[in-house]
C-alpha positions in Angstrom: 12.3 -20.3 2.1 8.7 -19.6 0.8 8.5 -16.7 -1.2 4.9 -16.6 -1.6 2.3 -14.2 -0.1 -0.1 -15.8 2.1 -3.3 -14.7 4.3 -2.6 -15.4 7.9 -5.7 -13.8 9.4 -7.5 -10.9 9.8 -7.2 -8.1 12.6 -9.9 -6.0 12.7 -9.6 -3.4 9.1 -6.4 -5.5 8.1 -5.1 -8.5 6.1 -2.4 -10.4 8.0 -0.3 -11.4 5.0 2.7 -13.5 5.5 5.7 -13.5 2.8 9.0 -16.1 3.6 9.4 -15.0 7.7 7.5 -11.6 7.6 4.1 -10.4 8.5 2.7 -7.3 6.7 -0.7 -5.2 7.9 -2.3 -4.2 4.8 -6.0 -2.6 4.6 -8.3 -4.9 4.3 -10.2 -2.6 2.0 -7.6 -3.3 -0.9 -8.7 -6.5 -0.8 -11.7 -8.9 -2.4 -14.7 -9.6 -0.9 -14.1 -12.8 -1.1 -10.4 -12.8 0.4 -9.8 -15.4 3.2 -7.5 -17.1 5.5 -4.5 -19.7 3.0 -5.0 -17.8 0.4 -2.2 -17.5 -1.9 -2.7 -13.8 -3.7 -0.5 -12.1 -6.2 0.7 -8.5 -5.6 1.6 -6.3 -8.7 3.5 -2.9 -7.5 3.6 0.3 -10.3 5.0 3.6 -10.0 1.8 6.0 -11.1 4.4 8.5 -12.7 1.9 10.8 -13.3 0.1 10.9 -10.5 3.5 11.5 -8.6 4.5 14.4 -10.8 1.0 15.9 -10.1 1.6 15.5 -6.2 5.0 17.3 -6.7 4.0 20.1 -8.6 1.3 20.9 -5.4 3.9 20.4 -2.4 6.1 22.7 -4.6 3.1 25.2 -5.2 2.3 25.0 -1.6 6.1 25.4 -0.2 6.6 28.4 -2.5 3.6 30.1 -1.1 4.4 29.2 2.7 8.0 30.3 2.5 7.1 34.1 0.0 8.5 36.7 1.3 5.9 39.6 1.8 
């Protein structure tokens, strides 16, 4: 099986992109310009630990000021 991520096409805002027997939508605006149908494109994936403890820290802030008792 082909393990690569290819472009199929593109469906209005969104990049096809095939990988073995799967399809995937993906925003077309995470994309190059100069992105088109064959193309063979790398994808890097990173937890942004920081950002994520930031996001926490708010849910928590909010959740503890919806659920106060008064």
């Amino acid at each position: 099986m082909d393990k690569r991520f290819i472009v199929d096409r593109f469906e209005e805002d969104y990049v096809v992109v095939e990988y073995g027997d799967e399809t995937f939508n993906l925003p077309r605006v995470i994309f190059p310009d100069d992105i088109s149908e064959g193309n063979v494109i790398d994808i890097l994936i990173r937890i942004n630990y920081e950002e994520t403890e930031l996001r926490r820290k708010r849910i928590n802030n909010l959740a503890r000021k919806l659920f106060r008792r008064e």
